[in-house]
RODO-723040 format. One record per residue (C-alpha): residue in three letters; y, z, x. Coordinates in steps of 0.25 Angstrom, whole numbers. Layout:
BEGIN
+--------+-------+-------+-------+
| residu |     v |     w |     u |
+--------+-------+-------+-------+
|    ALA |     Y |     Z |     X |
...
+--------+-------+-------+-------+
This chain:
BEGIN
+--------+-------+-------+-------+
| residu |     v |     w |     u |
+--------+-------+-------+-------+
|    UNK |   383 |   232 |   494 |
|    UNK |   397 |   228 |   499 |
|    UNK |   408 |   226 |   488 |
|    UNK |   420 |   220 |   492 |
|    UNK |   432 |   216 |   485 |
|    UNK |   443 |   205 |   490 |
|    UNK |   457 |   209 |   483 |
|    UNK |   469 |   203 |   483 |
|    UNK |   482 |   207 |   474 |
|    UNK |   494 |   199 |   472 |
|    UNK |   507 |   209 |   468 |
|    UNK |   521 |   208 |   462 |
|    UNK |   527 |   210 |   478 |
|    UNK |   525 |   214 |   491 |
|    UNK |   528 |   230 |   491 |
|    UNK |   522 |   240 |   484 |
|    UNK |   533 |   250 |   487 |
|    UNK |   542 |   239 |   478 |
|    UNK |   531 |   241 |   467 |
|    UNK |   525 |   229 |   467 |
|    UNK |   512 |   227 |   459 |
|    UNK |   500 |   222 |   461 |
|    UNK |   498 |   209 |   450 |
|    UNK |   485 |   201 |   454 |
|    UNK |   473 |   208 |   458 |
|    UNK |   461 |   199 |   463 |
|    UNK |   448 |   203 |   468 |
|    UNK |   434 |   197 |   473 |
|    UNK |   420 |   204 |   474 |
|    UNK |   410 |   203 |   488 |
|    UNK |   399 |   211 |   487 |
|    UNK |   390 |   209 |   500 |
|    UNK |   400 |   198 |   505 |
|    UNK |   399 |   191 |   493 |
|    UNK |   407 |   186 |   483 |
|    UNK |   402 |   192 |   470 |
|    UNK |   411 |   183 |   461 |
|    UNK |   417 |   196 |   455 |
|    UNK |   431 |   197 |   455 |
|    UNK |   443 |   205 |   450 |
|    UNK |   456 |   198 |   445 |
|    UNK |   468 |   203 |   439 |
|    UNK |   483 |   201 |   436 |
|    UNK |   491 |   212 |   436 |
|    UNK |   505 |   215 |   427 |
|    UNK |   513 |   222 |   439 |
|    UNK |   525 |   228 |   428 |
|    UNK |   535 |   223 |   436 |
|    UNK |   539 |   208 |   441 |
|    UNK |   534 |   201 |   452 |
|    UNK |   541 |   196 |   465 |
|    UNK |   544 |   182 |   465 |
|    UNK |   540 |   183 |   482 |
|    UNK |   529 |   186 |   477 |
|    UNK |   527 |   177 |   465 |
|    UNK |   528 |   166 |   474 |
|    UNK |   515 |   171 |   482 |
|    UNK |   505 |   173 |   468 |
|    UNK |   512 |   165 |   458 |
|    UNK |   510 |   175 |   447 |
|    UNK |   521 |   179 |   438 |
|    UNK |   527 |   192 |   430 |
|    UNK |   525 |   182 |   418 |
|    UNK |   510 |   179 |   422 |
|    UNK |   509 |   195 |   423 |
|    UNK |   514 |   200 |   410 |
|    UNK |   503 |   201 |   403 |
|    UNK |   493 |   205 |   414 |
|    UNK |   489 |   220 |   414 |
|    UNK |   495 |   231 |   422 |
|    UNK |   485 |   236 |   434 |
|    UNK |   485 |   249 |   426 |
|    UNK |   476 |   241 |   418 |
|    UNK |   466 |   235 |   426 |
|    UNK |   466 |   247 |   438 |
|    UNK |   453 |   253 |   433 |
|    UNK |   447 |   237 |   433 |
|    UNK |   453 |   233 |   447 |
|    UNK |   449 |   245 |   453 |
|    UNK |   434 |   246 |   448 |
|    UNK |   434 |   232 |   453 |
|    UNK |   437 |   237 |   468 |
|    UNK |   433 |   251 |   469 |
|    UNK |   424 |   253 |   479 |
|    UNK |   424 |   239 |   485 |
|    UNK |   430 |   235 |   499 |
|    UNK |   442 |   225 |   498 |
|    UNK |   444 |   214 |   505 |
|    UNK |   458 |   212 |   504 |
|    UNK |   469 |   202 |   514 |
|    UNK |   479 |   212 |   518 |
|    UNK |   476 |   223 |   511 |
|    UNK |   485 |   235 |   513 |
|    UNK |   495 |   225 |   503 |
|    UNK |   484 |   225 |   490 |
|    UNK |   478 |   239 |   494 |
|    UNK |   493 |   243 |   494 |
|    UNK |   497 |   237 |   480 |
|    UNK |   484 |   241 |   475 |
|    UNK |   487 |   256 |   477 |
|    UNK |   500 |   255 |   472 |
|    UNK |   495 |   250 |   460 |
|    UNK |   485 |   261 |   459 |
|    UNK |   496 |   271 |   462 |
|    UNK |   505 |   269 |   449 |
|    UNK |   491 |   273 |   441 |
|    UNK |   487 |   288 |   440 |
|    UNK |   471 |   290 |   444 |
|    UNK |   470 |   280 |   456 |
|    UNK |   469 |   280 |   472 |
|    UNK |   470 |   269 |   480 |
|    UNK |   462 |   258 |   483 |
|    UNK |   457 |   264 |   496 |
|    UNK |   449 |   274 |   488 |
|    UNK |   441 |   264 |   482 |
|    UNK |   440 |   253 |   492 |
|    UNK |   439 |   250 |   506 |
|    UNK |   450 |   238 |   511 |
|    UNK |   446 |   226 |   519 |
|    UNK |   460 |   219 |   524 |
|    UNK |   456 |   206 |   526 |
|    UNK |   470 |   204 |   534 |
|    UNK |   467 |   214 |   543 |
|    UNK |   454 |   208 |   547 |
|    UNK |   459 |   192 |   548 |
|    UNK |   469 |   199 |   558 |
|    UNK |   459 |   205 |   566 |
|    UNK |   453 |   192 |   566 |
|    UNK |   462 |   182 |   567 |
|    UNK |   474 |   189 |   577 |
|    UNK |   486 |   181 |   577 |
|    UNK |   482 |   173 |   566 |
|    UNK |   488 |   171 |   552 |
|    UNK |   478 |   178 |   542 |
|    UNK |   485 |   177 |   526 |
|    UNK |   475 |   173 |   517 |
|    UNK |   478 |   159 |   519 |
|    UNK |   476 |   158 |   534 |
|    UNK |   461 |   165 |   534 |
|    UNK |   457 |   155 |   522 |
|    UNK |   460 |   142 |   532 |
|    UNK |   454 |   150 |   543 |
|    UNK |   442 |   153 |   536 |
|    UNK |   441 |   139 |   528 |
|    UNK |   444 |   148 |   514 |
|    UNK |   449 |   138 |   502 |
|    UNK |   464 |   143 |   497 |
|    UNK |   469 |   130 |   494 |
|    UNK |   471 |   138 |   478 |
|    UNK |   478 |   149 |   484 |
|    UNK |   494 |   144 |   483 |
|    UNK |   498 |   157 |   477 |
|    UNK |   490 |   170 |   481 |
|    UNK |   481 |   176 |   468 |
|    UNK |   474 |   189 |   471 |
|    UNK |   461 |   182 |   465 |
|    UNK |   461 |   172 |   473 |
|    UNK |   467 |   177 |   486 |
|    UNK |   456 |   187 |   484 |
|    UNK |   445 |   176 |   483 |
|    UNK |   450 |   168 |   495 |
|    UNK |   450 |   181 |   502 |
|    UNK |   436 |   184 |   499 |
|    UNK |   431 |   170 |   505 |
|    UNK |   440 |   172 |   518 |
|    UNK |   436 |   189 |   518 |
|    UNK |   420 |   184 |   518 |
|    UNK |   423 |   172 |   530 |
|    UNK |   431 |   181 |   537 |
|    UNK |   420 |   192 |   537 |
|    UNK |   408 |   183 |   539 |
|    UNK |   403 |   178 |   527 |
|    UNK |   397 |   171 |   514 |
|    UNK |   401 |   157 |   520 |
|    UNK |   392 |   145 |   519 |
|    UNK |   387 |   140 |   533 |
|    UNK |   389 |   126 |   536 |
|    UNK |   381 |   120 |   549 |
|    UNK |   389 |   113 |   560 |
|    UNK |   401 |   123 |   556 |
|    UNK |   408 |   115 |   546 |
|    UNK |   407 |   111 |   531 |
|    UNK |   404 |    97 |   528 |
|    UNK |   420 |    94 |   526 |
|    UNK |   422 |   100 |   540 |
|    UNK |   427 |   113 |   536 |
|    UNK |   430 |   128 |   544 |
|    UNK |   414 |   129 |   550 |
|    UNK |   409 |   131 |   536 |
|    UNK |   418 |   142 |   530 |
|    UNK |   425 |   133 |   520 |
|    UNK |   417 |   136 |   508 |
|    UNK |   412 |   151 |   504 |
|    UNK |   397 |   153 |   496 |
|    UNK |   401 |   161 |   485 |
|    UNK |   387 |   168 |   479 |
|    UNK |   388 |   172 |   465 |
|    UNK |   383 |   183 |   461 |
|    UNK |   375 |   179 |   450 |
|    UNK |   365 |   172 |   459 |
|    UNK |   351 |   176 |   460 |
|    UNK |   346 |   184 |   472 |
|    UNK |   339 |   175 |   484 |
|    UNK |   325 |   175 |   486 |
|    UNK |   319 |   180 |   496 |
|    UNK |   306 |   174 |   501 |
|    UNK |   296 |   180 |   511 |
|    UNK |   287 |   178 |   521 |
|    UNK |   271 |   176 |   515 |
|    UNK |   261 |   187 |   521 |
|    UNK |   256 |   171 |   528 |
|    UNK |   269 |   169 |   533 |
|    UNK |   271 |   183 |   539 |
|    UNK |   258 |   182 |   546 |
|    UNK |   262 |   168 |   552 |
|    UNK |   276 |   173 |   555 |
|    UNK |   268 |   185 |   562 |
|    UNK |   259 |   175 |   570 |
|    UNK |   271 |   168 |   575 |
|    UNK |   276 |   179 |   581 |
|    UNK |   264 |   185 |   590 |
|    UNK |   263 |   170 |   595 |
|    UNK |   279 |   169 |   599 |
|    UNK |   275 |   185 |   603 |
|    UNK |   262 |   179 |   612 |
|    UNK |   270 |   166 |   620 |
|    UNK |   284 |   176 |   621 |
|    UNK |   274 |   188 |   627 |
|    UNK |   278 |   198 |   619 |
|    UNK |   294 |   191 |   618 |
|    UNK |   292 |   191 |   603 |
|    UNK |   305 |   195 |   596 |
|    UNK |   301 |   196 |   582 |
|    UNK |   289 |   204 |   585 |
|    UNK |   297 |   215 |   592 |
|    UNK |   296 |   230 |   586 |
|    UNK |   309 |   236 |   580 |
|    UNK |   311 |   245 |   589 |
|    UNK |   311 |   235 |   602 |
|    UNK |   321 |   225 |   592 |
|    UNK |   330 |   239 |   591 |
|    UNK |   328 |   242 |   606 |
|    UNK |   332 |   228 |   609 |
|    UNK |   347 |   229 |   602 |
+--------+-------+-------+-------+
């Protein structure tokens, strides 16, 4: 099983050598590449005010935060979320960075490279797309991802978005539309992600009858017969190994 864990933080400012707090913290779950609808989400009480720079990027406000808990408080939980987990993050040395800052004021923890592997998501978009923007916003037109509700960043829902584009980016879990496009003439396909739930009950897996095994075997010694001796599927392991 592959358990990964798309993060992303939202902070009071830019600099960790400045003290700035982390104050949202939001998380999704993939497991095997899928999105297990498990998620992590918290707003944090940094103890100090928040930039008005960076105010204007998240919306949220030193009155919205006053009552929130402290991350002394929910470190156990955010980190028993993660441990052990690989996180997909967008730029990640900036969380990572703020992450272990906050798990440094507290007596009894490392950093987060003790308990997780990083994926950068930036890093890759770069090596992918050269010369090309690659913010959060320019891979979700690329890749045809739907943020028309992101007009402030959230750390829940940057890390959602993120998820969709990490898994389109990588390969994956998109629904396959023939011809190349969706009905509304969309980006070959890629403008809708299947979400599987996880409460859904296992496929069922149907085989071949002893009839039909016999009929399949049939078929093959006459394709073997008329080909001679050119029949794929009737070739021994070892000749299928010698042939790669």
């Amino acid at each position: 099983m592959v358990r990964q864990v798309v993060l992303d933080t939202e902070t009071t400012g830019l600099e960790t050598s400045q003290d700035h707090r982390i104050i949202e913290i939001g998380c999704v779950e993939l497991v095997n590449r899928r999105l297990t609808g498990r998620r992590y989400h918290q707003y944090i009480n940094p103890e100090r005010d928040v930039d008005h720079g960076a105010m204007e990027i998240h919306g949220i406000t030193d009155e919205f935060l006053l009552d929130k808990p402290v991350f002394a408080s929910i470190a156990d939980e955010f980190l028993s979320f993660i441990k052990g987990a690989e996180l997909v993050i967008h730029n990640a040395p900036f969380d990572v960075g703020f992450m272990n800052h906050e798990f440094a004021k507290l007596e009894g923890y490392g950093q987060v490279s003790d308990v997780c592997d990083v994926v950068d998501t930036l890093v890759m978009a770069r090596h992918m797309h050269p010369g090309q923007k690659n913010n959060l916003n320019a891979l979700c037109k690329r890749y045809g991802v739907d943020n028309s509700q992101r007009d402030l960043h959230g750390a829940l829902l940057d890390a959602e978005i993120l998820g969709d584009v990490y898994l389109l980016m990588t390969g994956g879990q998109v629904d396959l539309v023939l011809g190349g496009q969706n009905s509304q003439g969309g980006n070959n396909g890629l403008d809708d992600i299947r979400r599987l739930s996880s409460e859904r009950p296992a496929l069922r897996v149907i085989r071949a009858s002893e009839e039909e095994l016999s009929l399949h075997s049939n078929q093959l010694l006459k394709i073997d017969q008329v080909s001679n001796g050119g029949c794929v599927w009737l070739a021994a392991p070892d000749d299928d190994a010698a042939a790669e």
